[in-house]
C-alpha positions as a Markdown table, in Angstrom:
| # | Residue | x | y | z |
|---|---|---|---|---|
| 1 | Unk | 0.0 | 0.0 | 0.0 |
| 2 | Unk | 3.1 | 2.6 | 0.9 |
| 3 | Unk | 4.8 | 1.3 | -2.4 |
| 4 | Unk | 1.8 | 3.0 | -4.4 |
| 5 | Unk | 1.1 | 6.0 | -3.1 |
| 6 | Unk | 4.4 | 6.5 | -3.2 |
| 7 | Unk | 4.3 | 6.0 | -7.4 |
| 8 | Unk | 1.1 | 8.1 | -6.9 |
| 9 | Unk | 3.1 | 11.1 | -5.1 |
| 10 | Unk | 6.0 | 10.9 | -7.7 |
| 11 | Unk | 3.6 | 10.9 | -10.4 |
| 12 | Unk | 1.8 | 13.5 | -9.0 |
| 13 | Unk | 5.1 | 15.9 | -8.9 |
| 14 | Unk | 5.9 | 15.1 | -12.8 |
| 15 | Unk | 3.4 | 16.1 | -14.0 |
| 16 | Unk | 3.1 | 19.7 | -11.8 |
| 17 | Unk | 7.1 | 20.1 | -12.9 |
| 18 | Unk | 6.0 | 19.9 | -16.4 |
| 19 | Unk | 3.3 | 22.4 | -16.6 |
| 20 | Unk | 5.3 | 25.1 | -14.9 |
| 21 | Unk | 8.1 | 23.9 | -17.5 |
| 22 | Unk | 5.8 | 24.6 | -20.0 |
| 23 | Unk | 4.8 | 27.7 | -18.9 |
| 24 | Unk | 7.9 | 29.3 | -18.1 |
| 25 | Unk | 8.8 | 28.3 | -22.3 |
| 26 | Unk | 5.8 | 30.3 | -23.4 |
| 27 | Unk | 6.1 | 33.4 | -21.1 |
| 28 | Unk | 9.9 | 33.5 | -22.6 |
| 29 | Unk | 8.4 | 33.6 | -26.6 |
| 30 | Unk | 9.5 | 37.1 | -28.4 |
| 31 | Unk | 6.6 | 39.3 | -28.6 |
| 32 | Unk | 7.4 | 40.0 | -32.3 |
| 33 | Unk | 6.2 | 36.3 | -32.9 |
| 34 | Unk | 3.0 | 36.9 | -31.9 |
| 35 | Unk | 1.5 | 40.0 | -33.8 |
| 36 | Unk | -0.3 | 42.4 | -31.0 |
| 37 | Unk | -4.0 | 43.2 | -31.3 |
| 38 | Unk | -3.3 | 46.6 | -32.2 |
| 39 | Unk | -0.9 | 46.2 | -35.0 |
| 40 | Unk | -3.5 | 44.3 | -37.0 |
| 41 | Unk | -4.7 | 46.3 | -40.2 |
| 42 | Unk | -8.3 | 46.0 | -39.1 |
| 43 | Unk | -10.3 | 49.3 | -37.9 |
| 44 | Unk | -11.6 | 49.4 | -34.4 |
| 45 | Unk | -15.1 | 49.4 | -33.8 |
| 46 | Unk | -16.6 | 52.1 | -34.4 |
| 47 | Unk | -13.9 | 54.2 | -35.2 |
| 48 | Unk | -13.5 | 56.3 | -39.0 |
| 49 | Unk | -12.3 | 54.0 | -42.1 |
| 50 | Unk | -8.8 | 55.6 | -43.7 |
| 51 | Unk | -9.4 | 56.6 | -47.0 |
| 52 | Unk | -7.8 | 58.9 | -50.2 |
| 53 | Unk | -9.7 | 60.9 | -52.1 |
| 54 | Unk | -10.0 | 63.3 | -55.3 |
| 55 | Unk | -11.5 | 66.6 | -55.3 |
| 56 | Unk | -13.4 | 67.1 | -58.8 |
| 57 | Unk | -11.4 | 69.7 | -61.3 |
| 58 | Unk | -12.2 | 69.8 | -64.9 |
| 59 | Unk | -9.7 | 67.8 | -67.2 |
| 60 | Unk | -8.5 | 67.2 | -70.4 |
| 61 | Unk | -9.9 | 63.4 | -71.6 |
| 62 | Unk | -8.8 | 62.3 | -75.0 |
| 63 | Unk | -10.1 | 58.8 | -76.5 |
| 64 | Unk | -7.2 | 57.9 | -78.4 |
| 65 | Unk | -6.6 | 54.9 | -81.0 |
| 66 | Unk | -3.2 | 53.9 | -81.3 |
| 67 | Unk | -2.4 | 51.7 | -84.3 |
| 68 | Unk | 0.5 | 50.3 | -86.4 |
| 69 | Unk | 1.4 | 50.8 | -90.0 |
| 70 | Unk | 3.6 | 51.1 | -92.7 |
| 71 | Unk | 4.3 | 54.0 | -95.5 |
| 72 | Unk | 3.1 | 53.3 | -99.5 |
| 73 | Unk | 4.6 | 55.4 | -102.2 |
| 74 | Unk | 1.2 | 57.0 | -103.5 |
| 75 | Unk | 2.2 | 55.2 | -106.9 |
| 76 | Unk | 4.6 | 52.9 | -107.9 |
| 77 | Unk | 5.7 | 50.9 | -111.2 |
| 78 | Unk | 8.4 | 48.4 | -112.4 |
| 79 | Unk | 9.2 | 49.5 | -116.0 |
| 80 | Unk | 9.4 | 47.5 | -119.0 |
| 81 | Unk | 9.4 | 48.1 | -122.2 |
| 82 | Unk | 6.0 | 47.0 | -124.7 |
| 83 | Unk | 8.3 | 45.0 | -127.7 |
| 84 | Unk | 11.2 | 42.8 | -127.5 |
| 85 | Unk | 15.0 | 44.4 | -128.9 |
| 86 | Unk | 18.1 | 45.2 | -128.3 |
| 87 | Unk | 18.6 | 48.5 | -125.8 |
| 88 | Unk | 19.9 | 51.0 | -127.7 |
| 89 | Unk | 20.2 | 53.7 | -124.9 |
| 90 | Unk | 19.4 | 54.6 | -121.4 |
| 91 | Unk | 18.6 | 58.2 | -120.2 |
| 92 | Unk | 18.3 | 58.0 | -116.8 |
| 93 | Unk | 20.5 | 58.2 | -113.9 |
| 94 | Unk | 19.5 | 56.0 | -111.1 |
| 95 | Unk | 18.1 | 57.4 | -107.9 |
| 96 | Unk | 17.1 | 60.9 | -109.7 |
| 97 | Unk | 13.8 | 62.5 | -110.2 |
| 98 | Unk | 11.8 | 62.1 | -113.8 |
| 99 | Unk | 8.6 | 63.5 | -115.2 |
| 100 | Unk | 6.3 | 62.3 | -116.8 |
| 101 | Unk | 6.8 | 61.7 | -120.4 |
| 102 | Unk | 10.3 | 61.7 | -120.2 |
| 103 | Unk | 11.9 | 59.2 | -122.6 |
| 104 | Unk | 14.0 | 56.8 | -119.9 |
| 105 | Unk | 15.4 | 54.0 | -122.2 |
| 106 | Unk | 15.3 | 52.4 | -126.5 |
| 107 | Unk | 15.4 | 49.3 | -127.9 |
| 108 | Unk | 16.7 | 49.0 | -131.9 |
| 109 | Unk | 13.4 | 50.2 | -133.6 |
| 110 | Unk | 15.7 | 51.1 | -137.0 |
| 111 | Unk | 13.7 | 48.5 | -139.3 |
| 112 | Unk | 10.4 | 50.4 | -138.1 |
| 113 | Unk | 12.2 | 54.0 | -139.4 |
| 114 | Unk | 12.7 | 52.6 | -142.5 |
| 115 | Unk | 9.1 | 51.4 | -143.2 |
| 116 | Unk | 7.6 | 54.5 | -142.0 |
| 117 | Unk | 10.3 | 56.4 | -144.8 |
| 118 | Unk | 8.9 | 54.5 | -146.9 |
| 119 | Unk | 5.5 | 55.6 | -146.6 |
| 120 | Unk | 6.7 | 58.8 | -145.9 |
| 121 | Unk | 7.4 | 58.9 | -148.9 |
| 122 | Unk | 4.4 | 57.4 | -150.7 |
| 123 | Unk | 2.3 | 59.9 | -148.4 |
| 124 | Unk | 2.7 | 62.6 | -151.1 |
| 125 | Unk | 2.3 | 61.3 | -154.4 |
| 126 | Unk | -1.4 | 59.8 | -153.0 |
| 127 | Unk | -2.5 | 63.4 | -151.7 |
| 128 | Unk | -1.3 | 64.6 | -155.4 |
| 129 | Unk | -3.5 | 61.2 | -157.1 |
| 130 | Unk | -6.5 | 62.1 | -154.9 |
| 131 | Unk | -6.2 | 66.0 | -155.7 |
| 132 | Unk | -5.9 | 65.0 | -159.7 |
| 133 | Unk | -8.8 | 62.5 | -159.6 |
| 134 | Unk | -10.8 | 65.1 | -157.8 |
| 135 | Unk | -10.3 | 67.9 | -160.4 |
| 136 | Unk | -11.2 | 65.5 | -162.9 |
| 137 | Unk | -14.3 | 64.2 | -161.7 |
| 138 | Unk | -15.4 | 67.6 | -161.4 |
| 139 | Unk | -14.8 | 68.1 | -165.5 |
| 140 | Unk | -16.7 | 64.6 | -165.6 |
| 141 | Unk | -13.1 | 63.2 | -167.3 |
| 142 | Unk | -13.1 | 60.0 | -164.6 |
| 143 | Unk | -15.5 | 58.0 | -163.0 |
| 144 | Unk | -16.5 | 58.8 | -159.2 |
| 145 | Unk | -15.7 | 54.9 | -158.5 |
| 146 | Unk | -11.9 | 56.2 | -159.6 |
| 147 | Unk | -11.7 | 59.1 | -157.3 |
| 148 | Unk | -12.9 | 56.7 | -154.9 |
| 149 | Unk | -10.3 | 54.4 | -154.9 |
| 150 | Unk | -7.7 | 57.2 | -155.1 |
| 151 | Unk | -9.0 | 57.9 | -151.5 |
| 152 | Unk | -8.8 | 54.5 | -150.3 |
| 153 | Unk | -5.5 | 53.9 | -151.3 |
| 154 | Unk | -4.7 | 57.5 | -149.1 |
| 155 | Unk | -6.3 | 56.1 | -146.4 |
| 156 | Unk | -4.7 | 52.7 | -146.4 |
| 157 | Unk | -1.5 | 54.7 | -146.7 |
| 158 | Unk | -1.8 | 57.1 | -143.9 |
| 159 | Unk | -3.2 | 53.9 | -141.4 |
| 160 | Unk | -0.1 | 51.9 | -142.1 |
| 161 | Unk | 1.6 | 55.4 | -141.0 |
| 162 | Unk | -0.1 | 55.0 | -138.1 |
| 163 | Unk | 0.6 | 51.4 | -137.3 |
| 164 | Unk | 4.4 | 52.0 | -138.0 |
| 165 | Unk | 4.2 | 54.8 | -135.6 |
| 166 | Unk | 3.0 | 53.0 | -133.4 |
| 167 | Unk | 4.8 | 50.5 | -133.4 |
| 168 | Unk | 7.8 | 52.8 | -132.7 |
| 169 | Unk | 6.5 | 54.5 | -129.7 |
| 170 | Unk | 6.9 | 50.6 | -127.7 |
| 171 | Unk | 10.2 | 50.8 | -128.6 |
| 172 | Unk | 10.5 | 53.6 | -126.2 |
| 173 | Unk | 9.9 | 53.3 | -122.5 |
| 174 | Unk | 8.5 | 56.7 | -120.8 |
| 175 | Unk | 8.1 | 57.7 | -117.6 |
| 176 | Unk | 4.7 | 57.2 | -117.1 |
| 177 | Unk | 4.4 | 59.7 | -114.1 |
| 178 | Unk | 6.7 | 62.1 | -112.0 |
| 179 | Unk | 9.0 | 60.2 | -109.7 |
| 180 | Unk | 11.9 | 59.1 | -108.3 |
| 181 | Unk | 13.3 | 55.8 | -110.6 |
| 182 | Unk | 15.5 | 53.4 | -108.6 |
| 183 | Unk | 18.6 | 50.7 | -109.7 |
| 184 | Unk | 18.3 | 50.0 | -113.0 |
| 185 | Unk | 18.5 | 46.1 | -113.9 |
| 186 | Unk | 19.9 | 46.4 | -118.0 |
| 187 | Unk | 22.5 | 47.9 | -119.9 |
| 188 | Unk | 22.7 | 49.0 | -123.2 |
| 189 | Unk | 23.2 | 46.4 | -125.7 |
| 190 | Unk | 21.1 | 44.0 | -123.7 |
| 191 | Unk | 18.3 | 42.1 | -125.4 |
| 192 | Unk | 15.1 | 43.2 | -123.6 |
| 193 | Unk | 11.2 | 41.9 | -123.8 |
| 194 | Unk | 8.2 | 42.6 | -121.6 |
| 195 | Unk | 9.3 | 40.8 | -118.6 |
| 196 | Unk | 12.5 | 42.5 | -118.7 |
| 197 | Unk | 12.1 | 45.3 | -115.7 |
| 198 | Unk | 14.3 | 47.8 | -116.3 |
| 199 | Unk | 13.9 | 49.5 | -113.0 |
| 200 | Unk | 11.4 | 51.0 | -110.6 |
| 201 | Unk | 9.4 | 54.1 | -110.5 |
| 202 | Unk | 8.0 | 55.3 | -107.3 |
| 203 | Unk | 5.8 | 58.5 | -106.9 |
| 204 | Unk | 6.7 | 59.1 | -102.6 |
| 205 | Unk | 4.8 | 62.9 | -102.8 |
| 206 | Unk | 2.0 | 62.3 | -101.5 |
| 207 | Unk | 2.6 | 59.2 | -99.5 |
| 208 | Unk | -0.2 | 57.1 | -98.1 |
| 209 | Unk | -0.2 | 55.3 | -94.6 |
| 210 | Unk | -2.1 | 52.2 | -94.7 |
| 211 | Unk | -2.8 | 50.8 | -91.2 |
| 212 | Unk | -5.3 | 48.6 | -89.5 |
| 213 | Unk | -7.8 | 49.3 | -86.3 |
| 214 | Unk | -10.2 | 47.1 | -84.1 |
| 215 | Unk | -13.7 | 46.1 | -86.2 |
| 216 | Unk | -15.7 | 48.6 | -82.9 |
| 217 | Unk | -14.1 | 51.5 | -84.2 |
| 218 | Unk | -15.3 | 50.4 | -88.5 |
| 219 | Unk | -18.5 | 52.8 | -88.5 |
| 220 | Unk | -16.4 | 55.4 | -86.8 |
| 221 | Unk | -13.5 | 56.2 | -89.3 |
| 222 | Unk | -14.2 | 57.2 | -92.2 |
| 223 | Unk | -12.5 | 59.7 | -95.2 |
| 224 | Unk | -11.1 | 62.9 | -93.7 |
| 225 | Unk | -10.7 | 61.3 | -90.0 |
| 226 | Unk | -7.4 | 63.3 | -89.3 |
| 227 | Unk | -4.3 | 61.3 | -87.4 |
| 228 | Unk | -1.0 | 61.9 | -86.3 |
| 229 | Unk | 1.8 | 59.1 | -87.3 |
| 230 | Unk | 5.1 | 59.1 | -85.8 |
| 231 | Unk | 8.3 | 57.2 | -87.3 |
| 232 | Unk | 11.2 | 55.8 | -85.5 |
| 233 | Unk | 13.9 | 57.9 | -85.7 |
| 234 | Unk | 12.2 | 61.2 | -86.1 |
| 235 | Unk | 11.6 | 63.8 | -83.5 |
| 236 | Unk | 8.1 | 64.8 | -84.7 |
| 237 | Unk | 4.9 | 64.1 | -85.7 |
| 238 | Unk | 3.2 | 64.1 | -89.1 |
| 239 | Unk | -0.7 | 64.9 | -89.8 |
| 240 | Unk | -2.4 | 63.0 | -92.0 |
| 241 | Unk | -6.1 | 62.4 | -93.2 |
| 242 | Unk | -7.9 | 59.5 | -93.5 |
| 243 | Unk | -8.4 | 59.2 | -97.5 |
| 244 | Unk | -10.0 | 55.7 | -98.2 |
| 245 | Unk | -11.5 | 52.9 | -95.8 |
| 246 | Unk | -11.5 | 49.2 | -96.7 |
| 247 | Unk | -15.3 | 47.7 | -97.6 |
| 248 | Unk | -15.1 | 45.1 | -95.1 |
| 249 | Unk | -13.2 | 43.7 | -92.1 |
| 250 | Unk | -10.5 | 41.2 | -92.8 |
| 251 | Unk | -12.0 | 37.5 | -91.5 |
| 252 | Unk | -9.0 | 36.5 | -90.7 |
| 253 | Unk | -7.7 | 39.4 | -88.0 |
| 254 | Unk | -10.9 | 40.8 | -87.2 |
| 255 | Unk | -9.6 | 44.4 | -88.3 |
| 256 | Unk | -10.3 | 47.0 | -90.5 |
| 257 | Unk | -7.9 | 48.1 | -93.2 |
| 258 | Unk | -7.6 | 51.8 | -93.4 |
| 259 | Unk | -5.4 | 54.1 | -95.6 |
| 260 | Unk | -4.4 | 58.3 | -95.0 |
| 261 | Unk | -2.3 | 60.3 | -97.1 |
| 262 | Unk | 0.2 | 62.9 | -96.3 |
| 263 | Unk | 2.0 | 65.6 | -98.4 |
| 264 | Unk | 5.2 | 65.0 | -98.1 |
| 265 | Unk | 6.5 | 67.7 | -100.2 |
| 266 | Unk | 10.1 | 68.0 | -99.4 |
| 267 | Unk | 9.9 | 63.6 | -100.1 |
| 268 | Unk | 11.4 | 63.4 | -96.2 |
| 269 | Unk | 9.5 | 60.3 | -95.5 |
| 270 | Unk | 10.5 | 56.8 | -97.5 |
| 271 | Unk | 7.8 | 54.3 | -98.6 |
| 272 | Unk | 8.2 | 51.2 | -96.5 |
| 273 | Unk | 9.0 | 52.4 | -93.7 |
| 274 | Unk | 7.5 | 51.6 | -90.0 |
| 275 | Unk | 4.9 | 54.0 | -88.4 |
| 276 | Unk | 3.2 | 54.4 | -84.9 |
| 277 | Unk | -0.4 | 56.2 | -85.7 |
| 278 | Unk | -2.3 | 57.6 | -83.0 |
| 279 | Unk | -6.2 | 58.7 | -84.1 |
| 280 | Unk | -8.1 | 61.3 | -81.4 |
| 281 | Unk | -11.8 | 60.2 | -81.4 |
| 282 | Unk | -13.0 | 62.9 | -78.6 |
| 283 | Unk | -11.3 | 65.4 | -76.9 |
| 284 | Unk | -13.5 | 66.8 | -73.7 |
| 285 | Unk | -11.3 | 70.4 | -72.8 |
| 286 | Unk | -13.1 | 70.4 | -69.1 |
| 287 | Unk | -14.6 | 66.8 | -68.1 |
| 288 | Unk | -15.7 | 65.5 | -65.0 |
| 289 | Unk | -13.4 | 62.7 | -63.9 |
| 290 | Unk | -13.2 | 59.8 | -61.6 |
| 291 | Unk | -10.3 | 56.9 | -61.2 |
| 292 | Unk | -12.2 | 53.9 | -62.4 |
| 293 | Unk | -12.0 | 52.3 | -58.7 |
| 294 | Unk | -13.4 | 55.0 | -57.2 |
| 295 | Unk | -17.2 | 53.5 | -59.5 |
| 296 | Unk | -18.7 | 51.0 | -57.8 |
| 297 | Unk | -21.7 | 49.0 | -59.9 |
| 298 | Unk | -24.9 | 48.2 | -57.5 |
| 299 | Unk | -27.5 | 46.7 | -59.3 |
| 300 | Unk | -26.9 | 48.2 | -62.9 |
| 301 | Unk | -26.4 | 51.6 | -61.4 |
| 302 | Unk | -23.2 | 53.0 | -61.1 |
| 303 | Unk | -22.0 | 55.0 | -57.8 |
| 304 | Unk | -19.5 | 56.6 | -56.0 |
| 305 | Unk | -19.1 | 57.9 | -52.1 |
| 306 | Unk | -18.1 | 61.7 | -51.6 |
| 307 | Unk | -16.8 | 62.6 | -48.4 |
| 308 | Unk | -18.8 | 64.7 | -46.4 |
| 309 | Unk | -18.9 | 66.5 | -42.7 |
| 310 | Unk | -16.4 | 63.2 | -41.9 |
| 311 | Unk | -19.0 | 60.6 | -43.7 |
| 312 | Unk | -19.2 | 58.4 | -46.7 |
| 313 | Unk | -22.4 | 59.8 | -49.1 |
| 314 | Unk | -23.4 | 57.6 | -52.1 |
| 315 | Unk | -24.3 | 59.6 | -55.3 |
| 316 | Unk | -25.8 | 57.6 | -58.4 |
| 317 | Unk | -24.0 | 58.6 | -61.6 |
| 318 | Unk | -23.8 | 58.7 | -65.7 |
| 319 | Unk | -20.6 | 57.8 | -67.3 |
| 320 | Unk | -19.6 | 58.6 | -70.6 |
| 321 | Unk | -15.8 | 58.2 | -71.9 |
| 322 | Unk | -13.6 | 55.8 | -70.4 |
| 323 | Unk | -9.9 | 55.6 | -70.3 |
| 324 | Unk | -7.4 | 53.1 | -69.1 |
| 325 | Unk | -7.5 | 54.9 | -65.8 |
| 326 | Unk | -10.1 | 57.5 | -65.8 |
| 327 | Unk | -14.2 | 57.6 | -66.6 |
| 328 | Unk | -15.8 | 60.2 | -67.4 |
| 329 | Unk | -19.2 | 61.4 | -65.0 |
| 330 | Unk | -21.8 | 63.2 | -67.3 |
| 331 | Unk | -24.6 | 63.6 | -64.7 |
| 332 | Unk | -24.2 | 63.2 | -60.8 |
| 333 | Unk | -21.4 | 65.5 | -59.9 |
| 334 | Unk | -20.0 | 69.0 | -59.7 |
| 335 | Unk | -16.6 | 70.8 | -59.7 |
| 336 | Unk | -15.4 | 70.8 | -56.2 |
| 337 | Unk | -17.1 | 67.7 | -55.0 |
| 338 | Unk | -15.2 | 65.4 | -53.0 |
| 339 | Unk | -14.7 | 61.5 | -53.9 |
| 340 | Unk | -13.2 | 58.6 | -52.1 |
| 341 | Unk | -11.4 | 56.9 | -54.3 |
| 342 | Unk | -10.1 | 53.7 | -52.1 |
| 343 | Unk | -11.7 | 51.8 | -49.6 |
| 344 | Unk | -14.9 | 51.5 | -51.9 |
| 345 | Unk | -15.5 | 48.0 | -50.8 |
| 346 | Unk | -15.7 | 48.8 | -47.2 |
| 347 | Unk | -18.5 | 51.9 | -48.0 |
| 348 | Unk | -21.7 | 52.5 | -46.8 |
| 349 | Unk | -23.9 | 55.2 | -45.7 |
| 350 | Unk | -22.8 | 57.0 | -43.3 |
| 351 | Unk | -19.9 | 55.5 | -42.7 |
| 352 | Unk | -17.3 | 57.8 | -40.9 |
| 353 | Unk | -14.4 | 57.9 | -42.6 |
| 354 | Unk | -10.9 | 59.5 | -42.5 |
| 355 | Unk | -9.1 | 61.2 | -45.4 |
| 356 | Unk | -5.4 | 59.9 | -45.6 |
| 357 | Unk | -4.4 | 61.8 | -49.1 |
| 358 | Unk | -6.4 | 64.1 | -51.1 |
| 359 | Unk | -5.7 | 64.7 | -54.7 |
């Protein structure tokens, strides 16, 4: 009986050792490990919500497209010439300006001059057979069927003129409009044909810039929408207008092909080259703005809170333009008025609140 109350006793003694053990570990614990009441981020009951807010100035808003694009020459042409010969001479120096008409290159047309010398030549003693046969017949001396076939054979004459002629003008190869003309690809003595391309014509004043924009904004560009284009390595930006729209949106990107044109006069800008273009849809000089978190949607009506005597007020309002960071509010507030812009969650009626920042 002794012998077990004794194991009783020690027991007893363990397990009170142990507890104050324990106790003594947990009093010892940093108070940094255990985060205090008051450092929590939650507000006290009853106590004002910290908030930042925006007092309501008018503003600039801009809806802006931004788009990429590239520069076309306004026309452009690979010349060849219409007949097959040997190039007999080349007028042009490459990388220079030409107008229309000039003559740029020749192929061998010297079988051509001889024909038409030939009927050069016939050319006057048929004007003299028709002028004979027609003071005849009027003395009755020849048949009108005579005088008739004196004319004819004129006729005949002066078309095969015309053919030879003709045929001479494809020997030459004209500029067929002002421009600059690039590397030529044939020398003199060559044999050319029609698939021959002697070089390239480009008109570059005017250029066009052909870019494409989202299918929403098809029904709103249209010709003389004006745009601003920039290009990499300039310091500036060009106007432009908005010449020609595509008839349909592309199936395969969803976009809508659009073209402007710009004057360059002085031929500073290149065809081909890379350009950033930038449209302005609206422009509102003195709008009523919000930050977009500052709208909160309630049952298809939009709100925000304005601070007032210390308390969150909700005030239904219209939007109209929207931004990446602003929207605009058409109905629903005035110039001066002051919105909470964070904390919108925690809002209601009434609720005190505490302005932190104001904007």
């Amino acid at each position: 009986m002794r012998k077990k109350l004794k194991w009783i006793l020690t027991a007893v003694i363990l397990i009170v050792a142990g507890g104050i053990g324990m106790y003594n570990l947990w009093d010892r614990t940093p108070a940094g490990d255990v985060p205090k009441e008051e450092s929590l981020p939650v507000r006290r009951s009853g106590g004002p919500l910290n908030v930042n807010a925006l007092v309501i100035k008018g503003q600039l808003m801009t809806d802006d497209i931004y788009a990429t694009g590239s520069l076309l020459p306004d026309e452009e042409v690979e010349l060849s010439f219409e007949t097959s010969g040997k190039v007999v001479a080349i007028n042009f120096t490459e990388g220079t300006a030409v107008k229309k008409g000039d003559l740029l290159a020749k192929v061998n047309d010297e079988t051509l001059q001889a024909q038409l010398s030939k009927y050069m030549s016939q050319l006057k003693l048929a004007e003299d057979r028709v002028y004979r046969q027609n003071t005849l017949l009027a003395k009755d001396a020849v048949s009108q069927e005579a005088y008739e076939q004196a004319q004819t054979e004129l006729a005949m004459l002066k078309a095969d003129i015309e053919l030879v002629e003709a045929n001479i003008r494809l020997t030459e190869l004209r500029a067929p409009f002002d421009g600059i003309i690039g590397l030529r690809n044939i020398s003199e003595g060559a044999y050319a044909s029609p698939n021959s391309v002697v070089a390239k014509l480009t008109k570059r004043a005017p250029i066009k810039i052909e870019f494409y924009v989202p299918e929403r904004y098809s029904n709103q560009i249209r010709k003389g929408t004006p745009l601003t284009f920039e290009v990499e390595g300039v310091l500036k930006s060009f106007p432009a207008v908005v010449y020609a729209v595509e008839s349909q949106v592309e199936n395969d990107t969803r976009k809508f092909p659009v073209r402007a044109i710009y004057p360059n006069t002085n031929n500073e800008l290149m065809p081909g080259r890379y350009v950033n273009v930038r449209i302005r849809m609206a422009e509102i000089p003195d709008a009523i703005a919000v930050p977009s978190e500052a709208l909160v949607p309630e049952l298809g009506i939009d709100k925000v809170f304005l601070y007032k005597d210390g308390k969150a007020q909700p005030v239904a309002v219209e939007t109209g333009l929207r931004t990446d960071a602003m929207v605009q509010v058409v109905k629903g507030l005035q110039m001066g008025d002051t919105v909470i812009t964070s904390g919108t969650l925690q809002l209601r009626t009434d609720l005190p609140v505490k302005l932190d920042r104001i904007d």
